[in-house]
C-alpha positions as CSV (number, residue, x, y, z in Angstrom):
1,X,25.7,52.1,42.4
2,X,24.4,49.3,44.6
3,X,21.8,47.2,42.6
4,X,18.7,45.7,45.0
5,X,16.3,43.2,44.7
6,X,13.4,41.5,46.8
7,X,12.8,37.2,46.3
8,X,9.5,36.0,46.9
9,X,11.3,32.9,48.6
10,X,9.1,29.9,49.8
11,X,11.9,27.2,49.8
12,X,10.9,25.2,46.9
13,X,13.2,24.5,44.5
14,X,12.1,26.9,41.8
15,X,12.2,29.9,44.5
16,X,15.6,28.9,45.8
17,X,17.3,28.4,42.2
18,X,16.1,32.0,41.6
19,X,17.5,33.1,45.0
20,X,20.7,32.3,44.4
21,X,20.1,34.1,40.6
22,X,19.6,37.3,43.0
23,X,22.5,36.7,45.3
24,X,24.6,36.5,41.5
25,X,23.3,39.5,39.7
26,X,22.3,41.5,42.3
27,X,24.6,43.4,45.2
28,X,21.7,43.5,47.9
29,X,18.9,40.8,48.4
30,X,15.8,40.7,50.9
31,X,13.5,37.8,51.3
32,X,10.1,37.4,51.8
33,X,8.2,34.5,52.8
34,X,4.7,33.0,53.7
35,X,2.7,31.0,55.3
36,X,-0.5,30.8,54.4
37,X,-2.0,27.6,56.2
38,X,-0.1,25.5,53.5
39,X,-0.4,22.2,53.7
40,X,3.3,21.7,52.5
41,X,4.1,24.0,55.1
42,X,7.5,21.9,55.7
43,X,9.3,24.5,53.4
44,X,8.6,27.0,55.8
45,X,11.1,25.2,57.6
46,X,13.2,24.4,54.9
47,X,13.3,27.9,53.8
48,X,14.7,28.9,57.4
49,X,17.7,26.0,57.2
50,X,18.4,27.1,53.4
51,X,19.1,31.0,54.8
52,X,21.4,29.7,57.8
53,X,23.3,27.7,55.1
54,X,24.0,29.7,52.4
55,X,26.9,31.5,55.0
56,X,28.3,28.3,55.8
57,X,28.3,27.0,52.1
58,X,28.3,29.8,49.8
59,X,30.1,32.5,51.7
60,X,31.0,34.1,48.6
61,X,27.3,34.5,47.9
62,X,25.9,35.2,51.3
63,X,27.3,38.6,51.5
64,X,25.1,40.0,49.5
65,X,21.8,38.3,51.4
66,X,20.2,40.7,53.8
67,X,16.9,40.8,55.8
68,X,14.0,37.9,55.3
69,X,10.6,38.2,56.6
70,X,7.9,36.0,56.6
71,X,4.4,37.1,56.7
72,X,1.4,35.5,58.4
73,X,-1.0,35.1,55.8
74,X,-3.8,32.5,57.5
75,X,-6.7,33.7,56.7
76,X,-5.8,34.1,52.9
77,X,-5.7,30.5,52.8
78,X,-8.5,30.2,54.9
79,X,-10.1,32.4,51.7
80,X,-8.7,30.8,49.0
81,X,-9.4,27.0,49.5
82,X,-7.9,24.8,47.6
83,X,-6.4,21.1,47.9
84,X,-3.2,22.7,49.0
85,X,-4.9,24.7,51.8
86,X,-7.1,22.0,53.0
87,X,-6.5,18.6,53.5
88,X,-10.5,17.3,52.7
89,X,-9.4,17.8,49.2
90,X,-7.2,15.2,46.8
91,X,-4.1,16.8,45.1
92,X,-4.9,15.8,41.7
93,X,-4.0,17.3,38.4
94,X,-7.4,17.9,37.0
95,X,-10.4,19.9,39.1
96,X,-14.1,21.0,38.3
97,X,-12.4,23.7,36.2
98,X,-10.0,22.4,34.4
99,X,-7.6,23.4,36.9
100,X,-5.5,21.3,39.6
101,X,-7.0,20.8,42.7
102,X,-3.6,22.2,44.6
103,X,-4.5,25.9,42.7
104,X,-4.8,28.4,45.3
105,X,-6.8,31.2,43.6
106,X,-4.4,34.9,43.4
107,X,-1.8,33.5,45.9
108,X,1.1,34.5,43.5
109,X,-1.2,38.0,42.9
110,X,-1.6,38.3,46.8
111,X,2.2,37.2,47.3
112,X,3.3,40.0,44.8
113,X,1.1,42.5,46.6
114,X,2.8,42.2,50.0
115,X,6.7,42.0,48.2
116,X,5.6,45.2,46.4
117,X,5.0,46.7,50.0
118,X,7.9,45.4,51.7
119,X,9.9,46.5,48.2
120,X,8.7,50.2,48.8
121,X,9.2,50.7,51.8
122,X,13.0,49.1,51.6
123,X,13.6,51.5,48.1
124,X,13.6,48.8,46.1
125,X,12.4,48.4,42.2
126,X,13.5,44.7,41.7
127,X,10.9,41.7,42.3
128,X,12.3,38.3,41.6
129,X,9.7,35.2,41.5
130,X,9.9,31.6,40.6
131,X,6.8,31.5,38.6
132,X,7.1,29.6,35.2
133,X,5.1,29.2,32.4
134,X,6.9,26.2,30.6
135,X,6.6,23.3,32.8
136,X,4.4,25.0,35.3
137,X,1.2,23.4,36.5
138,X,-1.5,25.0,34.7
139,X,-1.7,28.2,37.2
140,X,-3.4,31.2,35.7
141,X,-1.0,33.1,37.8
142,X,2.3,31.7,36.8
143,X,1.8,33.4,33.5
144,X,4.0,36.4,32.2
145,X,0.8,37.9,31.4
146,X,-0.3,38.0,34.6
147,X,3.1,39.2,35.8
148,X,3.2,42.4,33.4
149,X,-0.8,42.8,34.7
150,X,1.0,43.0,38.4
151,X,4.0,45.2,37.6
152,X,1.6,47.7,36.2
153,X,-0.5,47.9,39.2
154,X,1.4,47.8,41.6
155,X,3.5,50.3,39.9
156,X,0.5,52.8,39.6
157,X,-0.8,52.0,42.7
158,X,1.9,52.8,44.8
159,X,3.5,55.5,42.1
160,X,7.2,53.6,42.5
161,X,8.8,51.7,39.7
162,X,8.4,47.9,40.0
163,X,10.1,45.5,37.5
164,X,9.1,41.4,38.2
165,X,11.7,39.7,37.1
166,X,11.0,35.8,36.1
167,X,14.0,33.7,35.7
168,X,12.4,30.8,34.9
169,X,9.1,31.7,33.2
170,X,9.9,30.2,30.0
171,X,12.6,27.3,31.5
172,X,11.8,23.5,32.0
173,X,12.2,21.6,35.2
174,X,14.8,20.4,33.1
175,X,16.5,23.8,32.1
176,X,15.9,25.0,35.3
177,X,18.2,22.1,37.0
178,X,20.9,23.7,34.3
179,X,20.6,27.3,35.1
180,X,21.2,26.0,39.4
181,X,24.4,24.2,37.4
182,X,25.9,27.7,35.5
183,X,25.2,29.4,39.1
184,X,26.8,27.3,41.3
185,X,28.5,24.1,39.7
186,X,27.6,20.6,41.4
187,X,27.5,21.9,44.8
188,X,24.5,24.0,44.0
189,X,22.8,21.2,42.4
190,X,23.5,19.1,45.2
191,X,22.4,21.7,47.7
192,X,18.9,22.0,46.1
193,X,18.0,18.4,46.0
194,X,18.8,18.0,49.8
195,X,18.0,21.0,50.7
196,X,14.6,22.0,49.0
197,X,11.1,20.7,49.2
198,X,8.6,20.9,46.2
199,X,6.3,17.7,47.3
200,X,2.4,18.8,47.8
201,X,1.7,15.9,50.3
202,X,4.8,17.6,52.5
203,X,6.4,14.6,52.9
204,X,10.1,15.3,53.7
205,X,10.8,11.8,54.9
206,X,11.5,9.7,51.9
207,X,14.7,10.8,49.7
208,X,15.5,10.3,46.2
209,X,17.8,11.0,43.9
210,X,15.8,14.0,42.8
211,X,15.1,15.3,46.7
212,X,12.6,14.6,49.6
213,X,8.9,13.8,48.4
214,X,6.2,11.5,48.1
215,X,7.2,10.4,44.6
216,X,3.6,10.5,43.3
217,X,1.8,13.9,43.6
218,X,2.3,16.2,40.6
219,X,4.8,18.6,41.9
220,X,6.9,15.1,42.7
221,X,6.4,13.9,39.6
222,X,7.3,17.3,37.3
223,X,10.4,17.8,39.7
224,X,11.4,14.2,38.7
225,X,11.4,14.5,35.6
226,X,12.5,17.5,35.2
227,X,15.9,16.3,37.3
228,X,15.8,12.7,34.9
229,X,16.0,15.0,31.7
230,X,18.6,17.0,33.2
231,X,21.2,14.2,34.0
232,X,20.3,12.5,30.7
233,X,21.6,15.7,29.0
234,X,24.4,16.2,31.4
235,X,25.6,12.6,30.8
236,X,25.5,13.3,27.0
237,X,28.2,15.5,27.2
């Protein structure tokens, strides 16, 4: 029996590692991306190059990938403003409540909202999301919690079966640089840090050893060191 499953894929390094997770364990994949006025908004792009080269470079892998679509979603960011949406704001780490500035209030519940559609209408029960809880930013809606909260509605509301699968929900930056390591060796881990974008600031110009970013903003920063701790294990060995 064919096994199916539908990634909430924005491009980012978190949502690619669990793509290829998908393309592993499961024998059918769909994506689904959007673009919600983000002010990162080069992943959209990235995203795009990432699907044509997953053929080229993982062929083995790529025959399981099948249709991507990637919804318009403007005037939920026009909605829910944040310093991510809206460039009058700084990205900091801290906000008025306790919060980071780059918090777009229920994006991850409005992004699981539209998968669960697309998953219906495609007969498909799997949703797989790179939402973490271990090294994540402080989102309310990166929590398992909140994840069970949404596989229970959207399972009643639409009376069909919907598991949300989290890969990474309790993995480090770190861990999660060793999970892209057990699913496709160095050429994986190569592939994301050339290939992904995680910066807030969208900056896509300035490489490190870690990937394209700023260097300063706090997804920059967590991917960093996340990558640092990785190859500090790695070289342990």
């Amino acid at each position: 029996m064919q096994t199916r499953a539908i990634v909430s894929f924005s491009g980012g390094q978190d949502s690619t590692t669990c793509l290829f997770w998908a393309l592993k364990n499961f024998d059918y994949v769909e994506t689904v991306g959007f673009d919600y006025g983000q002010r990162n908004r080069i992943e959209l792009q990235c995203r795009r190059e990432i699907l044509e080269k997953i053929p080229i470079e993982f062929p083995h892998l790529a025959k399981h990938l099948a249709s991507d679509l990637v919804i318009d979603a403007h005037t939920f960011g026009q909605v829910a403003l944040s310093a991510l949406t809206s460039d009058q704001k700084e990205i900091t780490a801290q906000g008025d409540r306790g919060l980071p500035t780059s918090f777009v209030p229920a994006r991850n519940l409005m992004f699981m909202t539209y998968v669960a559609a697309r998953a219906y209408l495609s007969q498909i029960h799997t949703i797989i999301t790179g939402v973490g809880q271990a090294d994540y930013s402080g989102y309310p809606d990166c929590r398992r919690d909140t994840m069970d909260a949404m596989q229970k509605a959207l399972s009643l509301g639409m009376d069909w079966d919907i598991e949300i699968l989290t890969p990474l929900m309790f993995k480090t930056k770190a861990q999660t640089w060793e999970l892209a390591q057990e699913i496709g060796g160095e050429k994986l881990v190569d592939f994301l840090v050339k290939n992904t974008h995680t910066c807030y600031e969208g900056d896509h110009e300035h490489f490190h050893e870690w990937g394209y970013g700023c260097g300063k903003c706090p997804a920059c920063l967590l991917r960093q060191k996340g990558f640092e701790e990785f190859l500090a294990k790695k070289n342990e060995h």
